[in-house]
C-alpha positions as CSV (number, residue, x, y, z in Angstrom):
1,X,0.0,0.0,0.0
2,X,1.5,3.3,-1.2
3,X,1.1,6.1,1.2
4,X,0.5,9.3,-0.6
5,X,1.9,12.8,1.2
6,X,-0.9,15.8,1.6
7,X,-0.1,19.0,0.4
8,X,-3.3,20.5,2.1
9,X,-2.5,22.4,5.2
10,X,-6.2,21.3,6.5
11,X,-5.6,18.0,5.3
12,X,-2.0,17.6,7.2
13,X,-4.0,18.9,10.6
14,X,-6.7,16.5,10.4
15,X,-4.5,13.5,9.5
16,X,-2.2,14.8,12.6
17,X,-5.4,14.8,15.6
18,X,-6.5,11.6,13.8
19,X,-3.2,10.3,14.6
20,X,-3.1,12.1,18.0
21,X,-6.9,10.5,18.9
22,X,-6.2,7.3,17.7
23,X,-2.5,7.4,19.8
24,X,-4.6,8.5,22.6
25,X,-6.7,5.1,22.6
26,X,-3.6,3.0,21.4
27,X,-2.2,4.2,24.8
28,X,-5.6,3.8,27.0
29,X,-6.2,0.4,25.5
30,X,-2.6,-0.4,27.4
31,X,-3.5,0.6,30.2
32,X,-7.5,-0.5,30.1
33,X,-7.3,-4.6,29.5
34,X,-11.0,-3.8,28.0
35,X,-9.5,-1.6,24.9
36,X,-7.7,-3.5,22.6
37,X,-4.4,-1.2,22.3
38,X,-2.4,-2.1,19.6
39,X,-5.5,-2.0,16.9
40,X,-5.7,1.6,17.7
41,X,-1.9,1.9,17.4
42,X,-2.2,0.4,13.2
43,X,-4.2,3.4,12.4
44,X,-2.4,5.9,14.2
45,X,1.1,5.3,12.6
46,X,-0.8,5.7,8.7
47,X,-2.5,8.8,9.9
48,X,0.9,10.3,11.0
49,X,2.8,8.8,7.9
50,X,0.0,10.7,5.6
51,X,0.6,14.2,7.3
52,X,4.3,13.7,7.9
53,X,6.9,13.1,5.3
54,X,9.4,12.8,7.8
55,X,7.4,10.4,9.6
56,X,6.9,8.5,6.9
57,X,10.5,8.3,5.8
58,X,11.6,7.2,9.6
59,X,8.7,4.6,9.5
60,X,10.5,3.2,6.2
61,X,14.0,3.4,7.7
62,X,14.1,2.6,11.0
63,X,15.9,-0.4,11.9
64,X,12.9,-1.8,14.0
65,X,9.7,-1.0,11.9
66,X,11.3,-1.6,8.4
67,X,10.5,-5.1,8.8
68,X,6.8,-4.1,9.5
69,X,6.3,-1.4,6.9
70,X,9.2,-0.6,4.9
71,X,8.6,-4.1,2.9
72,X,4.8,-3.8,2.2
73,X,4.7,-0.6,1.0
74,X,6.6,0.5,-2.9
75,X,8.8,3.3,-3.1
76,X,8.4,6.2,-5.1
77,X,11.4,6.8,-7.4
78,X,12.5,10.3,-8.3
């Protein structure tokens, strides 16, 4: 899956709270055994790679996560 980068400035804010919110539930569903956690933690990470192109290109390089998301998702070649 190819994440695309927003040029929008509104766009860029909304995917950022999205992100934020669904963090925020990611990090309650730790601590809550009721809340699964980690579902909430999938969708913040592609919220904060589609506002952040620095996000996105840590996601894709880091040592840890590249494994996870570096593989699945195609490069863009300039």
């Amino acid at each position: 899956m190819e994440i695309n980068q927003t040029e929008s400035k509104l766009k860029r804010f909304i995917f950022f709270l999205l992100g934020f919110i669904f963090l925020i539930f990611g990090i309650l569903g730790a601590l809550f055994p009721i809340v699964p956690g980690f579902l909430f933690l999938i969708p913040a990470v592609f919220f904060f790679a589609k506002a952040s192109k620095t996000f996105n290109n840590w996601i894709r390089n880091s040592k840890y996560f590249k494994k996870y998301f570096g593989e699945h998702t195609p490069h863009k070649k300039n």
